[in-house]
C-alpha positions in Angstrom: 10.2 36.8 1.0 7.9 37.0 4.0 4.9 37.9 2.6 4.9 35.0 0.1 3.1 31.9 0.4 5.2 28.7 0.7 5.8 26.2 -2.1 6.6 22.7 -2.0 7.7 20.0 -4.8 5.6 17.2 -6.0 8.4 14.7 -4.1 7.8 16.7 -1.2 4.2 16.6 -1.7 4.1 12.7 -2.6 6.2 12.4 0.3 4.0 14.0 3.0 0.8 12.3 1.4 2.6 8.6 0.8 1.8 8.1 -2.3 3.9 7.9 -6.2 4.6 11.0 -8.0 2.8 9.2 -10.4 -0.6 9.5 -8.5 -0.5 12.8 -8.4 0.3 13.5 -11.6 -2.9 11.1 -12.2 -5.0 12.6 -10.1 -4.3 16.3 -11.2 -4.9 15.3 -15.2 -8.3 13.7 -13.6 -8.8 17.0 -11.9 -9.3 15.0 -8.5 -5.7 16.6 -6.7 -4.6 19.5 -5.2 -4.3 22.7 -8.0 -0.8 22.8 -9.0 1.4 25.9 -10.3 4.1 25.6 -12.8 7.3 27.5 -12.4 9.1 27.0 -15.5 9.2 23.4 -16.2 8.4 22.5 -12.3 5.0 21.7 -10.7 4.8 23.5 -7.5 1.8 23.1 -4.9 0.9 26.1 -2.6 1.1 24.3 0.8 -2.6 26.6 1.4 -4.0 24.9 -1.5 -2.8 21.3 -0.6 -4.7 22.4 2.9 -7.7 23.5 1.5 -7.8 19.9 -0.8 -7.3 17.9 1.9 -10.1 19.1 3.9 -12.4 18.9 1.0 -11.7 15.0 1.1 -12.6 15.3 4.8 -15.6 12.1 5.3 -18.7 14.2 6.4 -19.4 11.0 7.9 -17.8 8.6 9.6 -17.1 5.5 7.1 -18.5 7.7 3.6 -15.9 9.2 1.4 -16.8 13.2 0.4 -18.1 12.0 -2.7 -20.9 9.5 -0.9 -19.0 6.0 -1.5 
């Protein structure tokens, strides 16, 4: 299993972010979260993915949100 990319659960995920499973199920139906995967009837996040999102909502400046708010 070594060449796979790791997983993690939306508890994990809501967890590690400190926010309701309920959030990110918002956000992802808004197309504003991290891309999930669905194994079965399971929503998996690549942790590479939930990297790669979480940069994008990087401010490029210091008090502006990515989206210029």
């Amino acid at each position: 299993m070594s060449g796979l990319a790791p997983l993690i659960s939306i508890e994990e995920l809501s967890e590690y972010l400190n926010v309701p499973t309920r959030t990110l199920h918002d956000w992802r139906l808004a197309g504003r979260g991290p891309r999930a995967v669905h194994v079965g009837r399971q929503l998996r996040y690549f942790v590479t993915d939930v990297n790669a999102w979480l940069q994008q909502q990087r401010e490029d400046v210091t008090g502006r949100s990515p989206d210029g708010r």
